[in-house]
N, C-alpha and C positions, 0 to 999 in steps of 0.2 A: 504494500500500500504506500500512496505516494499525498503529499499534500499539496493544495495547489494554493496561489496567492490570496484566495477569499479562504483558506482559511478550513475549507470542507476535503475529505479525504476521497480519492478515487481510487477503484479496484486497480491493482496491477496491470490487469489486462489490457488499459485505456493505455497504459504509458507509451510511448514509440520507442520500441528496443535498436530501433535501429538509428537513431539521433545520436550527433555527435555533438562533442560539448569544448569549446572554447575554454571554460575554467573548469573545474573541479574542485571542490573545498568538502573537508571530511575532518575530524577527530577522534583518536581515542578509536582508531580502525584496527590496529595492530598489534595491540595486545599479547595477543593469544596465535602462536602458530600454526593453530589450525582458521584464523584469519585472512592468511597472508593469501593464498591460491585463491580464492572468490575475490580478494578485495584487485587483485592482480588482474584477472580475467574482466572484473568491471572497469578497471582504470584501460584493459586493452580492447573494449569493447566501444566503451565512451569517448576512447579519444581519438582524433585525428594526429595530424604527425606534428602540428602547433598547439594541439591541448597543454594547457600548463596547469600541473593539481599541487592544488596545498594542503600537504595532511599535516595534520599536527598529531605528534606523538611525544611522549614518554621516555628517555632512555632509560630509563629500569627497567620495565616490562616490554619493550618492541628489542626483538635479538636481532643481532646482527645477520639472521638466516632470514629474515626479514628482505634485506638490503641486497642481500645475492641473488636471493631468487626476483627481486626487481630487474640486477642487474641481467639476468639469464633467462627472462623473460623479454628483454630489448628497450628496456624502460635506462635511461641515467636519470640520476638525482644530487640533489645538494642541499646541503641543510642551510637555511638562511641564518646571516652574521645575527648574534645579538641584538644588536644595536638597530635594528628594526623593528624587535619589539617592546611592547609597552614595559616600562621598567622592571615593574613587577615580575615578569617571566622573564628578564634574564639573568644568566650564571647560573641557572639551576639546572633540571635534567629536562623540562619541556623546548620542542623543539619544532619550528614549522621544515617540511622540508619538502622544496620543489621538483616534481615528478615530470618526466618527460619522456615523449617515445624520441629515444634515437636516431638519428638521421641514416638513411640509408649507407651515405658515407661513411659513418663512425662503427657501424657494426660489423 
């Protein structure tokens, strides 16, 4: 189920699984390793080759098998500097980090 801007929730089945998405923005997605393969297959499903996703994650609980299987999957990332965010989340373990599919060049 998906919610739309008035606020009212629509069946899944309305959604268009085939729409690609210019941003992606998520939280708190990666937790858990049996996370990583769905949340992977939707960032390769949703995006085109200029989709740019901001997930925010955890470094205590998202592993580094995380990060590999992005990479092995054809995705590069980077974790955005500090000092972009609001004071309060920096120097600790929260962390936004920018998701990209690869360029055909780079893989």
């Amino acid at each position: 189920m998906w919610w739309n801007i008035n606020g009212g929730s629509n069946q899944s089945s309305q959604f268009c699984w085939t729409k690609k998405f210019d941003f992606i923005f998520g939280s708190d997605l990666a937790y858990r390793n049996s996370l990583h393969a769905p949340l992977i297959a939707s960032l390769n499903m949703f995006s085109h080759s200029h989709t740019i996703s901001l997930i925010g994650v955890t470094m205590l609980d998202t592993t580094p098998a995380f990060f590999t299987a992005l990479d092995k999957a054809g995705f590069c990332f980077e974790r955005l500097a500090d000092g972009l965010l609001d004071p309060q989340f920096r120097g600790g373990t929260f962390g936004i980090i920018a998701i990209q599919k690869k360029s055909v060049a780079s893989v």
